[in-house]
PDB file of N, CA, C and O in Angstrom:
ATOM      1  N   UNK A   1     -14.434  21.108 -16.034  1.00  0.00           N
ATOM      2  CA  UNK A   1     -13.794  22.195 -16.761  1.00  0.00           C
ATOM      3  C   UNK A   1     -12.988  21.587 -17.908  1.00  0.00           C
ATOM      4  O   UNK A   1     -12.154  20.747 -17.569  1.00  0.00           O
ATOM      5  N   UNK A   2     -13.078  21.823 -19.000  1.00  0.00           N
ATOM      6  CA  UNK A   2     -12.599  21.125 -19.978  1.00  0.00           C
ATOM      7  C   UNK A   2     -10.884  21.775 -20.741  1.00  0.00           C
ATOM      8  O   UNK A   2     -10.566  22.928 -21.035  1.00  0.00           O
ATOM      9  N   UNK A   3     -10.423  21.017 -20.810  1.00  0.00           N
ATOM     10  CA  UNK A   3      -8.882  21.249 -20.657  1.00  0.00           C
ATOM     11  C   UNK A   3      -8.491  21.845 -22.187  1.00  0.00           C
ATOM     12  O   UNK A   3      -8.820  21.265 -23.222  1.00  0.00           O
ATOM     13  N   UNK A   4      -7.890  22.841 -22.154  1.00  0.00           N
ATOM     14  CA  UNK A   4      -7.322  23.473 -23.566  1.00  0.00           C
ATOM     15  C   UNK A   4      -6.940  22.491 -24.253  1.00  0.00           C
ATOM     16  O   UNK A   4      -6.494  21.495 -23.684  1.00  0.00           O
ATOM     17  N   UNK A   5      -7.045  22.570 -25.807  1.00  0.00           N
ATOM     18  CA  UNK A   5      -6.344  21.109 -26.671  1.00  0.00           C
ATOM     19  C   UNK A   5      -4.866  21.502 -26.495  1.00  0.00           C
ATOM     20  O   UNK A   5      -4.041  20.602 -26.336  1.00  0.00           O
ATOM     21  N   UNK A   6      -4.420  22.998 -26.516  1.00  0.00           N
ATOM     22  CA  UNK A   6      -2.692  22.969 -26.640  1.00  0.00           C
ATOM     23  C   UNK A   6      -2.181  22.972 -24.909  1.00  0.00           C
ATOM     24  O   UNK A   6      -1.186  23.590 -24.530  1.00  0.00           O
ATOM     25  N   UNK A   7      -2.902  22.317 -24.169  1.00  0.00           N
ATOM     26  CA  UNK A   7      -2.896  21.973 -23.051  1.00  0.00           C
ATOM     27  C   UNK A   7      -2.725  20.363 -22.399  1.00  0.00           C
ATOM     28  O   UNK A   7      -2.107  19.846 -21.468  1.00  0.00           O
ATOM     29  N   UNK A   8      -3.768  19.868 -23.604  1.00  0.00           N
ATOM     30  CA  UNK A   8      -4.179  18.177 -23.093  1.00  0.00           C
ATOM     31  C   UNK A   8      -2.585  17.710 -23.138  1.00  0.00           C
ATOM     32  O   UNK A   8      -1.968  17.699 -22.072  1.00  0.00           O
ATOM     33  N   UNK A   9      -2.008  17.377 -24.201  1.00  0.00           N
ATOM     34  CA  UNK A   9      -0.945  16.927 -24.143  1.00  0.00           C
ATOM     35  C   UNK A   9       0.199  16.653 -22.539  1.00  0.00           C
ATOM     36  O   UNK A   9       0.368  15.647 -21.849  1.00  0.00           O
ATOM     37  N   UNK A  10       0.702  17.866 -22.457  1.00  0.00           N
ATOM     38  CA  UNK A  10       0.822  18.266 -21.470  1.00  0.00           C
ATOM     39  C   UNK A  10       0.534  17.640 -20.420  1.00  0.00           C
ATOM     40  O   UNK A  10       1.253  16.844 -19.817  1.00  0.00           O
ATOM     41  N   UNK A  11      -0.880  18.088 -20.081  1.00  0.00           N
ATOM     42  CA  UNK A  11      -1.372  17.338 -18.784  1.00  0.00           C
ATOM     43  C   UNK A  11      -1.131  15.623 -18.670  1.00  0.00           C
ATOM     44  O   UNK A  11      -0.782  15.038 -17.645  1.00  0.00           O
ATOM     45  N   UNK A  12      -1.396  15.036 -19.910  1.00  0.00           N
ATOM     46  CA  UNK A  12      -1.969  13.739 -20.263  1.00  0.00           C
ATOM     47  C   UNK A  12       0.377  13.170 -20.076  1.00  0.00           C
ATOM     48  O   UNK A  12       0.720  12.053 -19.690  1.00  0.00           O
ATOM     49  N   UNK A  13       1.396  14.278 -20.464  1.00  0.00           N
ATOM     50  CA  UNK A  13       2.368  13.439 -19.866  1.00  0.00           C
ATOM     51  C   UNK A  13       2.720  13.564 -18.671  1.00  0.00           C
ATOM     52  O   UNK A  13       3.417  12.669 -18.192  1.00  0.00           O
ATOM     53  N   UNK A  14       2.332  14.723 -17.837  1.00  0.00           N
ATOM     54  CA  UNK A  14       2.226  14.536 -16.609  1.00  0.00           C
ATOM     55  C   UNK A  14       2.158  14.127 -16.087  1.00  0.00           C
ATOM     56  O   UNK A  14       3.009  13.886 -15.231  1.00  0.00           O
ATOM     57  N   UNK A  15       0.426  13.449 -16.221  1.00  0.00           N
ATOM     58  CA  UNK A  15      -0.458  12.098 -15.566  1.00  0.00           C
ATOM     59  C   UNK A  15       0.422  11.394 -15.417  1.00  0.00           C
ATOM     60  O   UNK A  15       0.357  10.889 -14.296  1.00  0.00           O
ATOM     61  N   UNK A  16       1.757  10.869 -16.302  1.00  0.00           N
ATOM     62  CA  UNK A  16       1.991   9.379 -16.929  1.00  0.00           C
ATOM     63  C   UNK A  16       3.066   9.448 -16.155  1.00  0.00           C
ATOM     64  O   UNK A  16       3.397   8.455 -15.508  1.00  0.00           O
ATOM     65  N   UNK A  17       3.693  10.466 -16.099  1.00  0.00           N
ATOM     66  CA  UNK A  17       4.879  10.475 -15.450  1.00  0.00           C
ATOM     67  C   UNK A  17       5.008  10.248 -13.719  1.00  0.00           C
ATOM     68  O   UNK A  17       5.943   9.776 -13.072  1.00  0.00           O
ATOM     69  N   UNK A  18       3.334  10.921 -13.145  1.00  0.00           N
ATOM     70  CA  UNK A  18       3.398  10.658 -12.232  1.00  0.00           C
ATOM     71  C   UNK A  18       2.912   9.681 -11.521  1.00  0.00           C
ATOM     72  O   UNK A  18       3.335   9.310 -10.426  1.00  0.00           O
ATOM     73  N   UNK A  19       1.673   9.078 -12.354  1.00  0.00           N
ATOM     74  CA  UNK A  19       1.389   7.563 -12.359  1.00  0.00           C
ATOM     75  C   UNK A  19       3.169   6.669 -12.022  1.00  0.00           C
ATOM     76  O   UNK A  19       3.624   5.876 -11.197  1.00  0.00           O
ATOM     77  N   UNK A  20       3.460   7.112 -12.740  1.00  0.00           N
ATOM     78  CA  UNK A  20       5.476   5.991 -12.671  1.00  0.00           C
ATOM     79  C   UNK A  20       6.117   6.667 -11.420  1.00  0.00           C
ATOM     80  O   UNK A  20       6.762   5.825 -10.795  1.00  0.00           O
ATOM     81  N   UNK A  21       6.149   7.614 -10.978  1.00  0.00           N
ATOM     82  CA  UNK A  21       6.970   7.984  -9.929  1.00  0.00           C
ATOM     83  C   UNK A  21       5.809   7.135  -8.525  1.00  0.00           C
ATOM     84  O   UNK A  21       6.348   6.455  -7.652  1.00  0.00           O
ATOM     85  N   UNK A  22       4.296   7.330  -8.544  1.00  0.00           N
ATOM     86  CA  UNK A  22       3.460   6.691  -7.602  1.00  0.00           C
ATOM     87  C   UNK A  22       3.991   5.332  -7.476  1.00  0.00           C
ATOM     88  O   UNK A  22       3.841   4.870  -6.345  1.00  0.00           O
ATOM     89  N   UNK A  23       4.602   4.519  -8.367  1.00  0.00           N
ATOM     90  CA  UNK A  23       4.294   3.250  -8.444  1.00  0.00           C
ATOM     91  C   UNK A  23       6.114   2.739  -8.226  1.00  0.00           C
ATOM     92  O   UNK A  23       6.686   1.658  -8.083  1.00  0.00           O
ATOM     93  N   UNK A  24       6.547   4.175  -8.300  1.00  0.00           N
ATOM     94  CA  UNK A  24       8.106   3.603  -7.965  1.00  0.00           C
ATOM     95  C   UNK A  24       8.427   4.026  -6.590  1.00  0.00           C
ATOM     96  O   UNK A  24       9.515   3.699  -6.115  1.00  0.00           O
ATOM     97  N   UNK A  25       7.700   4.628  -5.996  1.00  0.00           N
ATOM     98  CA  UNK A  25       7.986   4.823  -4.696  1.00  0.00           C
ATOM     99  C   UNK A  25       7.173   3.603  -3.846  1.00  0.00           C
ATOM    100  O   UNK A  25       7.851   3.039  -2.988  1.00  0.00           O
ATOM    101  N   UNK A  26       5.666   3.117  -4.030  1.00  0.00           N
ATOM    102  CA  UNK A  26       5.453   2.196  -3.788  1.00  0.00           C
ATOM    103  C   UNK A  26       6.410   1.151  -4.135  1.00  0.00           C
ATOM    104  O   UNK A  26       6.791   0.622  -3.091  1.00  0.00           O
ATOM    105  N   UNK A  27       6.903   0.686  -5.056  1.00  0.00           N
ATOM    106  CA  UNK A  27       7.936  -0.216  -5.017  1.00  0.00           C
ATOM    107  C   UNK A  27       9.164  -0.135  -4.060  1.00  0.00           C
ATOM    108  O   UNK A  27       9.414  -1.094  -3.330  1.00  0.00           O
ATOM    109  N   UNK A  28       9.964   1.028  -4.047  1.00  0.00           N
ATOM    110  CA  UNK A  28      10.659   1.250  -2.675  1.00  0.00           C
ATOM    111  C   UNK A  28      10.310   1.335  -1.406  1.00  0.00           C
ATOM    112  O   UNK A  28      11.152   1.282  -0.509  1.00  0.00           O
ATOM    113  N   UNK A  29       9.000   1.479  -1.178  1.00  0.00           N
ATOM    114  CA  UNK A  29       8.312   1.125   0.250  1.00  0.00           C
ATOM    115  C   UNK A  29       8.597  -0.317   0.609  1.00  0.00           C
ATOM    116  O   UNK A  29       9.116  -0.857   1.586  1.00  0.00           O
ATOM    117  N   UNK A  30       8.042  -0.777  -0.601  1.00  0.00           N
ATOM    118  CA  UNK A  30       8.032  -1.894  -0.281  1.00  0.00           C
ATOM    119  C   UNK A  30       9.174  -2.803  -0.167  1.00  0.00           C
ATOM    120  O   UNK A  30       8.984  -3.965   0.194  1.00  0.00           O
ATOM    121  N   UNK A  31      10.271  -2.395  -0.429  1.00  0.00           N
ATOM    122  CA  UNK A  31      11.781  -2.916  -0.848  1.00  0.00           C
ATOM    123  C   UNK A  31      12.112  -2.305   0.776  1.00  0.00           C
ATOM    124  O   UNK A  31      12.524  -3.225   1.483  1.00  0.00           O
ATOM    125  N   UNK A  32      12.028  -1.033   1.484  1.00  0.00           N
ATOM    126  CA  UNK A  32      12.389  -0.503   2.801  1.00  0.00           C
ATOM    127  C   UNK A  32      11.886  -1.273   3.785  1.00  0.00           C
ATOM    128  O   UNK A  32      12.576  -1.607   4.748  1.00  0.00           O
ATOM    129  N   UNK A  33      10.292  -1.724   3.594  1.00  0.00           N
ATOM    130  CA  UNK A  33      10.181  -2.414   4.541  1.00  0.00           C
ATOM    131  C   UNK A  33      10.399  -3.941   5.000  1.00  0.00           C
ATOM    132  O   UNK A  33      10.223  -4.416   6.122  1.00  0.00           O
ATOM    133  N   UNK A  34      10.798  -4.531   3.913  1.00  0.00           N
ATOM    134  CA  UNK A  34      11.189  -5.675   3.516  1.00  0.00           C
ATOM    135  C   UNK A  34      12.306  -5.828   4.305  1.00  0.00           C
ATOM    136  O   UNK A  34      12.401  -6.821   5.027  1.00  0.00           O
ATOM    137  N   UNK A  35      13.394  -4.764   4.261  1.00  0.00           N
ATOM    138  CA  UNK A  35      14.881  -4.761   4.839  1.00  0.00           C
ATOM    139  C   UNK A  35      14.525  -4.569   6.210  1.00  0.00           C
ATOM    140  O   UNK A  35      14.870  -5.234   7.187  1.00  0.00           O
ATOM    141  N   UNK A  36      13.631  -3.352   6.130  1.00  0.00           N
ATOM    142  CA  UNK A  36      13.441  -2.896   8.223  1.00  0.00           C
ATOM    143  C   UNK A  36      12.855  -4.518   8.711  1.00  0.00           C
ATOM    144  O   UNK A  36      13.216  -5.026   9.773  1.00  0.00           O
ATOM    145  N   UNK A  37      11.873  -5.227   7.711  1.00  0.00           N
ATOM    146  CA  UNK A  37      11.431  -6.444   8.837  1.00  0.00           C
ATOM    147  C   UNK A  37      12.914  -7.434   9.237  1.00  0.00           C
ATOM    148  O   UNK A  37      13.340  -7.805  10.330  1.00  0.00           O
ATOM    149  N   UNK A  38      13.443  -7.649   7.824  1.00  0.00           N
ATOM    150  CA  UNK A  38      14.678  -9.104   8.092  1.00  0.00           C
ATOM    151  C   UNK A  38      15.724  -8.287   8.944  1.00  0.00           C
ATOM    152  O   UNK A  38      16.293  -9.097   9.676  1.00  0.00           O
ATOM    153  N   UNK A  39      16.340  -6.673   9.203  1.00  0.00           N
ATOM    154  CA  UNK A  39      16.469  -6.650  10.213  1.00  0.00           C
ATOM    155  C   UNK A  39      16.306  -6.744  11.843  1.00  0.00           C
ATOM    156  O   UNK A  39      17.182  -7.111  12.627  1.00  0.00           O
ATOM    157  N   UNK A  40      14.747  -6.250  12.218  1.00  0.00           N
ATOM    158  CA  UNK A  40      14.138  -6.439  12.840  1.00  0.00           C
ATOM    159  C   UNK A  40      14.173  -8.017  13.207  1.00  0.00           C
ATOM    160  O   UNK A  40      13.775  -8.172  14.362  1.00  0.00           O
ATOM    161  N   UNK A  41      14.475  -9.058  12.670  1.00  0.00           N
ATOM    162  CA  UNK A  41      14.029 -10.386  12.813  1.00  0.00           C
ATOM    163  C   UNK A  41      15.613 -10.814  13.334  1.00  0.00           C
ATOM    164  O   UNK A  41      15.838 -11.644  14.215  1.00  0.00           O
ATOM    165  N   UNK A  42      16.619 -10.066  12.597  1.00  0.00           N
ATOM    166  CA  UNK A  42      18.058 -10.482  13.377  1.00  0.00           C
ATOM    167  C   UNK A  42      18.449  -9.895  14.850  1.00  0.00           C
ATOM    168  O   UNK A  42      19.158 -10.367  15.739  1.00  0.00           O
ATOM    169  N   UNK A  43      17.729  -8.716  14.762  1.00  0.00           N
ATOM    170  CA  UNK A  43      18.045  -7.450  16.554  1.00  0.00           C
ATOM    171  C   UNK A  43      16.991  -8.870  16.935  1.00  0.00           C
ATOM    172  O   UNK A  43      17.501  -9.135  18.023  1.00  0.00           O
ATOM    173  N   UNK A  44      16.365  -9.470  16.837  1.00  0.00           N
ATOM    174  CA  UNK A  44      15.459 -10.404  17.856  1.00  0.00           C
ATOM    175  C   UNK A  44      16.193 -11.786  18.218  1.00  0.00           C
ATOM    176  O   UNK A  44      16.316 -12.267  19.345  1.00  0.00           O
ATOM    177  N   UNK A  45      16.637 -12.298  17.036  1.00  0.00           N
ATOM    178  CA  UNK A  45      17.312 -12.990  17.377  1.00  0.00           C
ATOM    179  C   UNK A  45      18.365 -13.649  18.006  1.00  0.00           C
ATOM    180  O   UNK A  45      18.788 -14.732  18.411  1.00  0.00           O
ATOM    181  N   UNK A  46      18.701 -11.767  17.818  1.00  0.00           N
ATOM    182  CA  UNK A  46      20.733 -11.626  18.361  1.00  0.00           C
ATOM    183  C   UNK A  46      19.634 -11.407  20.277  1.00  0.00           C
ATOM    184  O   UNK A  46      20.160 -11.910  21.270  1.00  0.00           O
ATOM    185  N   UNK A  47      18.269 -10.670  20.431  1.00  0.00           N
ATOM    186  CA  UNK A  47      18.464 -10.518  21.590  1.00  0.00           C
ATOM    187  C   UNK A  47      18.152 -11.773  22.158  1.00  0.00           C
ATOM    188  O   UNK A  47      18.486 -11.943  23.330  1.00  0.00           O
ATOM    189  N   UNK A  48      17.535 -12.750  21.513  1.00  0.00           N
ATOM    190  CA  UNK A  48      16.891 -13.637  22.521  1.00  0.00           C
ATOM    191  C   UNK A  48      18.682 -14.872  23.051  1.00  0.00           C
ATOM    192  O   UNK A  48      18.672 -15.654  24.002  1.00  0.00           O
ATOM    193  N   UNK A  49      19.860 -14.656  22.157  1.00  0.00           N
ATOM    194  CA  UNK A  49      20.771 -15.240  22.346  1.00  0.00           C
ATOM    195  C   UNK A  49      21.249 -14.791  23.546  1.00  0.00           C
ATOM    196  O   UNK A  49      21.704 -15.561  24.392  1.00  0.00           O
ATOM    197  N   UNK A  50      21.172 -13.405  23.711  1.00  0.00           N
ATOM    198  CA  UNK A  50      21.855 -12.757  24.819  1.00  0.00           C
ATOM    199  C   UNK A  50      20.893 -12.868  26.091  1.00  0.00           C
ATOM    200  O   UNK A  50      21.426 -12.911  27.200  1.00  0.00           O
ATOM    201  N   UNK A  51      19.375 -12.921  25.973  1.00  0.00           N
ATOM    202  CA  UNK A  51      18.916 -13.209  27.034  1.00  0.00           C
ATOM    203  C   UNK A  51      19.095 -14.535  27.772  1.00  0.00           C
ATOM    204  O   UNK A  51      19.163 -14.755  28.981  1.00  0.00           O
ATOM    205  N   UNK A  52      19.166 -15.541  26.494  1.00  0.00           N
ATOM    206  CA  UNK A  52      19.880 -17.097  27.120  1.00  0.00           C
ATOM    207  C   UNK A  52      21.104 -16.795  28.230  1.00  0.00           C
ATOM    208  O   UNK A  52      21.437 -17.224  29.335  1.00  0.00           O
ATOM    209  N   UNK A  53      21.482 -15.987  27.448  1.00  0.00           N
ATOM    210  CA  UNK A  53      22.687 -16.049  28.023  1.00  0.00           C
ATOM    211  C   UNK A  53      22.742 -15.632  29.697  1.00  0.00           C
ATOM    212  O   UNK A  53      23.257 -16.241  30.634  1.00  0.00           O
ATOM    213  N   UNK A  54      21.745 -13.909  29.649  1.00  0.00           N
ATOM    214  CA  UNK A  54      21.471 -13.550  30.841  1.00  0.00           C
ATOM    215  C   UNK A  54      21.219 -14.324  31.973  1.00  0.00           C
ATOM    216  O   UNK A  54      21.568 -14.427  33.149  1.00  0.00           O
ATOM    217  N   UNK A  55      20.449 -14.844  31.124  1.00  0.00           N
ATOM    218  CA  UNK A  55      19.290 -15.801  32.068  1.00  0.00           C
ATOM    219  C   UNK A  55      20.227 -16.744  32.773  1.00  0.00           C
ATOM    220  O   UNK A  55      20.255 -16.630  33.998  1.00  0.00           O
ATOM    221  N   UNK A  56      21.006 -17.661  32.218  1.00  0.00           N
ATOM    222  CA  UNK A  56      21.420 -18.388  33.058  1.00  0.00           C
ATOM    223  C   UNK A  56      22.558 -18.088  34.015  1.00  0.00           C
ATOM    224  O   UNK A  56      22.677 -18.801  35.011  1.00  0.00           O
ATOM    225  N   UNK A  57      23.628 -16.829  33.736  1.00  0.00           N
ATOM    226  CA  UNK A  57      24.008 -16.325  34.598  1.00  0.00           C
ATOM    227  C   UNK A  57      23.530 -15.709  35.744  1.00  0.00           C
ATOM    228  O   UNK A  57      23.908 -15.454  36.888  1.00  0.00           O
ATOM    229  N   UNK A  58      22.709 -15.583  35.134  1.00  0.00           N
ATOM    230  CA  UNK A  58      21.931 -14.754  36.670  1.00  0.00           C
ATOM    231  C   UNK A  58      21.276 -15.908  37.596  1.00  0.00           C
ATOM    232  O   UNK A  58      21.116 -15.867  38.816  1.00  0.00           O
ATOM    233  N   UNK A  59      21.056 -16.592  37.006  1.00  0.00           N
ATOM    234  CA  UNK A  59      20.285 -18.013  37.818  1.00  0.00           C
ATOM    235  C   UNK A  59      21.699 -18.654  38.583  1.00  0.00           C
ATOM    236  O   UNK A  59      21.717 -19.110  39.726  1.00  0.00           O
ATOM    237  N   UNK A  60      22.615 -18.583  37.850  1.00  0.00           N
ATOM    238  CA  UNK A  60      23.990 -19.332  38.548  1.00  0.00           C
ATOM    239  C   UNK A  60      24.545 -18.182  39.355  1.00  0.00           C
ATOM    240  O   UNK A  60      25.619 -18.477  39.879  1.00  0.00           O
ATOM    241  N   UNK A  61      24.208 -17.207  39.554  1.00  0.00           N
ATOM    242  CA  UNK A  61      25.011 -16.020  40.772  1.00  0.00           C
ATOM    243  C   UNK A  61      23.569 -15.910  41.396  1.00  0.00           C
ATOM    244  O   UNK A  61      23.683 -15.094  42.311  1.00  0.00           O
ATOM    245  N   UNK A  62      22.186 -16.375  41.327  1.00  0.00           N
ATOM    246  CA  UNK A  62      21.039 -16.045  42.126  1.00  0.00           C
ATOM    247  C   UNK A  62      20.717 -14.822  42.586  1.00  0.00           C
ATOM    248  O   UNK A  62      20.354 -14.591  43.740  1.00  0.00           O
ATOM    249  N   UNK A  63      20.890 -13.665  41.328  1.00  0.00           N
ATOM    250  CA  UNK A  63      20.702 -12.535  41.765  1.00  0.00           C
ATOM    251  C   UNK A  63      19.246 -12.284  40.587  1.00  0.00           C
ATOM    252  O   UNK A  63      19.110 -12.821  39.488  1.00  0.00           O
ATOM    253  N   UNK A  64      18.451 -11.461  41.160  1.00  0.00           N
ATOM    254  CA  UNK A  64      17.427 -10.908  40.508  1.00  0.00           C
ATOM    255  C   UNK A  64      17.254 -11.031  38.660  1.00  0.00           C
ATOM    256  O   UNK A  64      18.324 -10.921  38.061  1.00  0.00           O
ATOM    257  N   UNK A  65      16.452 -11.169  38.105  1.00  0.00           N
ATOM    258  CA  UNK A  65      16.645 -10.940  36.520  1.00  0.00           C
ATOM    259  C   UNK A  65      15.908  -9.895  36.458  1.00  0.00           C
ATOM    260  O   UNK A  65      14.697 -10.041  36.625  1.00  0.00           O
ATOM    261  N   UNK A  66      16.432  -8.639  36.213  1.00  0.00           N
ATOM    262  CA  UNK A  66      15.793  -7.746  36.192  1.00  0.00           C
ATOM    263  C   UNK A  66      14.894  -7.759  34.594  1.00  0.00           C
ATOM    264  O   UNK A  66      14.082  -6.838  34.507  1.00  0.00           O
ATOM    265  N   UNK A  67      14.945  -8.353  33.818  1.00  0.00           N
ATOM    266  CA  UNK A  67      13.987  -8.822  32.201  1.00  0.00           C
ATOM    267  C   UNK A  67      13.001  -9.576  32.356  1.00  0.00           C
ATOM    268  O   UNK A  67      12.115  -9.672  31.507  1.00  0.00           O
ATOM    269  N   UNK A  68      13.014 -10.468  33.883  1.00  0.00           N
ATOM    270  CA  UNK A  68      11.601 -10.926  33.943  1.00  0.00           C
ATOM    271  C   UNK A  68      11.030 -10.143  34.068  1.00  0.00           C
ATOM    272  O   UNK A  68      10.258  -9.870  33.148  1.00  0.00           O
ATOM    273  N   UNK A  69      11.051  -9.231  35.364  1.00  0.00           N
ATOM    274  CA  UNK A  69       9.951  -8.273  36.059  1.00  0.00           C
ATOM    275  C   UNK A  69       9.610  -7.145  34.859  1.00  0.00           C
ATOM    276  O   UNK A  69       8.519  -6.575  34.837  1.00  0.00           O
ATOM    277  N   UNK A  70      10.718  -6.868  33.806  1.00  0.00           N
ATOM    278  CA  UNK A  70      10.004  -5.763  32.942  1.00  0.00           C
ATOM    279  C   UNK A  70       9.026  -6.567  31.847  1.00  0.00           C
ATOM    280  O   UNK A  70       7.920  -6.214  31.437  1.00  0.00           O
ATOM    281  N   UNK A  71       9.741  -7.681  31.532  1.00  0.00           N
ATOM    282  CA  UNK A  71       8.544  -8.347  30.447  1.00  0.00           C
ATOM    283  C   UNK A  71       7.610  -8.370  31.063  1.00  0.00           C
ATOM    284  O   UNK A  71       6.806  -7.495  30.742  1.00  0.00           O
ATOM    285  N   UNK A  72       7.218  -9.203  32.103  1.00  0.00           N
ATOM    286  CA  UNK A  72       6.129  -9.652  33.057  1.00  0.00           C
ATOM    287  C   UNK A  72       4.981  -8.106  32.642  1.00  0.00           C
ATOM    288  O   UNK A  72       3.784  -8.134  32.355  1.00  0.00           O
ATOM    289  N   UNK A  73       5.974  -6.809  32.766  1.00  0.00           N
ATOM    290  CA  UNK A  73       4.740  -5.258  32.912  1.00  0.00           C
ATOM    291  C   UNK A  73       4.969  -5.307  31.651  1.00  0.00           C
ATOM    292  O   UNK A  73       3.806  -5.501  31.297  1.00  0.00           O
ATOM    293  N   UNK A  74       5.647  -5.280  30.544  1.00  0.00           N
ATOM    294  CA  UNK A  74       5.567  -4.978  29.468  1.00  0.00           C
ATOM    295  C   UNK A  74       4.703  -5.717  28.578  1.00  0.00           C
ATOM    296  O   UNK A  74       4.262  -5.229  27.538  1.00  0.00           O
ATOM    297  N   UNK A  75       4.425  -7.038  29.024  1.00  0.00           N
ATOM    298  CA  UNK A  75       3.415  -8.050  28.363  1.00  0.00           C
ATOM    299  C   UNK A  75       2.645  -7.262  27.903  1.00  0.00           C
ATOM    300  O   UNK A  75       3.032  -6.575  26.958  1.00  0.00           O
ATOM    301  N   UNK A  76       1.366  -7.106  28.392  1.00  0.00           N
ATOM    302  CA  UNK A  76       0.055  -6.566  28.380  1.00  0.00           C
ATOM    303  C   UNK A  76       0.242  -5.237  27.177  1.00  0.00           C
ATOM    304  O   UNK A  76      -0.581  -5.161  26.265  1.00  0.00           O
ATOM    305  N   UNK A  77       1.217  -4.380  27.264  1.00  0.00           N
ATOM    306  CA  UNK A  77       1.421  -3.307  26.448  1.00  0.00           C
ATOM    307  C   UNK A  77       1.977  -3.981  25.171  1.00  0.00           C
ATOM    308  O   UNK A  77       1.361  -3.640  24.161  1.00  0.00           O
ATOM    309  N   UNK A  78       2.757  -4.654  25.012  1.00  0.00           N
ATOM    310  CA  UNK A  78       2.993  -5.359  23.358  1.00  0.00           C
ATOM    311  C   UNK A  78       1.932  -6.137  22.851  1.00  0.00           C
ATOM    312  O   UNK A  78       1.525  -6.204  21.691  1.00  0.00           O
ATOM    313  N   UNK A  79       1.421  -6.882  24.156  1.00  0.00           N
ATOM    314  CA  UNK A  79      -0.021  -7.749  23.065  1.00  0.00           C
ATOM    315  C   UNK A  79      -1.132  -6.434  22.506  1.00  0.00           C
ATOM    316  O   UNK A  79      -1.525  -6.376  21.341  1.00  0.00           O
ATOM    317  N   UNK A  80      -1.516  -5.456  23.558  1.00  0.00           N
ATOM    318  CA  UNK A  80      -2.384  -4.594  22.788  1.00  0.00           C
ATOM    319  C   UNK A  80      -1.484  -3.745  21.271  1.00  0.00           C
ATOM    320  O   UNK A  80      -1.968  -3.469  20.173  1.00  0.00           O
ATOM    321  N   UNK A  81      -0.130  -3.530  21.762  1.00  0.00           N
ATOM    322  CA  UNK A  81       0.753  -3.198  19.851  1.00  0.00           C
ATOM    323  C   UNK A  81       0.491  -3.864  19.240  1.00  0.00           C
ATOM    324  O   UNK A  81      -0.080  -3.444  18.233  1.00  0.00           O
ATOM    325  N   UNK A  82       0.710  -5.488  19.372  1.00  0.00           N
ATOM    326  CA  UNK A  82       0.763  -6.351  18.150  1.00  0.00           C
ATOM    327  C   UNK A  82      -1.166  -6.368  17.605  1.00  0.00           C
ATOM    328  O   UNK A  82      -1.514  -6.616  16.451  1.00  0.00           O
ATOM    329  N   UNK A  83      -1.777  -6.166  18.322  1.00  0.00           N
ATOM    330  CA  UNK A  83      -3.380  -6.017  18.176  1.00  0.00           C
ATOM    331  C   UNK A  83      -3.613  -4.766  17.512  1.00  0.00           C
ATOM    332  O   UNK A  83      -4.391  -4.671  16.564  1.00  0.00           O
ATOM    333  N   UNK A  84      -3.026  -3.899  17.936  1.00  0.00           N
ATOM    334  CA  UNK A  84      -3.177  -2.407  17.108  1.00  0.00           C
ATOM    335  C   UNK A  84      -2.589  -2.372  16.065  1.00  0.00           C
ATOM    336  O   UNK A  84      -3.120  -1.741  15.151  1.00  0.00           O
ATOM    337  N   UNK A  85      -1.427  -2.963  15.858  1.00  0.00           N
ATOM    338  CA  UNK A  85      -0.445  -2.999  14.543  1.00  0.00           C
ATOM    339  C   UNK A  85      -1.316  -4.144  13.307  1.00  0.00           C
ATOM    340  O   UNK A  85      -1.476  -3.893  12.112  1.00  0.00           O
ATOM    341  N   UNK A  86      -1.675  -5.136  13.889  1.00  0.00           N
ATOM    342  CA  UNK A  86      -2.862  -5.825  12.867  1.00  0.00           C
ATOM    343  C   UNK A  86      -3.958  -5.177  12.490  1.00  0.00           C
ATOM    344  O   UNK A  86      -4.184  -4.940  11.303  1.00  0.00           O
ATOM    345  N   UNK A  87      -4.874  -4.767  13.607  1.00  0.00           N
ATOM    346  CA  UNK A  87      -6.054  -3.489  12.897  1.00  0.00           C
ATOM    347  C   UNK A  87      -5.335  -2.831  12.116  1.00  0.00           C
ATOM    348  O   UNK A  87      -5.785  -2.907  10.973  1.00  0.00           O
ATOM    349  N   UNK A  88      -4.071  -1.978  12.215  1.00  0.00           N
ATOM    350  CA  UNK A  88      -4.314  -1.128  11.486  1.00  0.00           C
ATOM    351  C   UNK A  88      -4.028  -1.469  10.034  1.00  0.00           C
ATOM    352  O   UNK A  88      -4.533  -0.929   9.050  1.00  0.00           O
ATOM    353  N   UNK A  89      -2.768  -2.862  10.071  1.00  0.00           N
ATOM    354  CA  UNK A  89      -2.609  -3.468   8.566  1.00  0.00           C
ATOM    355  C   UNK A  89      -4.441  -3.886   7.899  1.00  0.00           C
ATOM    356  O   UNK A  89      -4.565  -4.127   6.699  1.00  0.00           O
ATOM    357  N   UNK A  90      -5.248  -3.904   8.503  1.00  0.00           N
ATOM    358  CA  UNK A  90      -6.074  -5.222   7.692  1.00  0.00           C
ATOM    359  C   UNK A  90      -6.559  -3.787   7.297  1.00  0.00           C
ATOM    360  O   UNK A  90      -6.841  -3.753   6.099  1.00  0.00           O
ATOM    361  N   UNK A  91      -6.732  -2.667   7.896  1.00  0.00           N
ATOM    362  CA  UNK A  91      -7.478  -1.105   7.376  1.00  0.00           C
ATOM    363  C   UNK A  91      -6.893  -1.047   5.936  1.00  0.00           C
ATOM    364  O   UNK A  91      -7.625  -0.825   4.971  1.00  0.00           O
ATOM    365  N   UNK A  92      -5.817  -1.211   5.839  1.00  0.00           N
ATOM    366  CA  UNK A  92      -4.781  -0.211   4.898  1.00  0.00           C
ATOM    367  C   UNK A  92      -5.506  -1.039   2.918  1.00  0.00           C
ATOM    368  O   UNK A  92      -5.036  -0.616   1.863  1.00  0.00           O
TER     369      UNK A  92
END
């Protein structure tokens, strides 16, 4: 369908404008997820300090660790996430 001439204009700054808003929100995606990972990487870090920590208290009072027995079931369900979370990056 061919576009009115006192129309093209118009359309043609549209395009342009929204071409720049596409490409600035991709840029803030990419700036959001950047922050969610290096947080993500400190909540891991801060937990694995505190599990040290668990861990050996609980070994020095010889009472149960209740974080083995859930990792131990939870294994199997994060390796198939981290497997699903790669398919779905290599899709994208």
């Amino acid at each position: 369908m061919p576009v009115p001439k006192d129309k093209e204009k118009q359309y043609r700054e549209t395009l342009e404008q929204t071409r720049e808003r596409i490409n600035s929100i991709e840029m803030e995606m990419a700036e959001e997820l950047e922050k969610t990972k290096k947080r993500l990487q400190e909540l891991l870090e801060e937990k694995k300090a505190m599990r040290k920590i668990y861990d050996g208290i609980a070994l020095l009072l010889g009472v149960e660790n209740e974080f083995e027995k859930q990792e131990t079931e939870e294994g199997a369900e994060q390796s198939l996430g981290i497997e699903l979370n790669e398919s779905v990056k290599s899709e994208s």
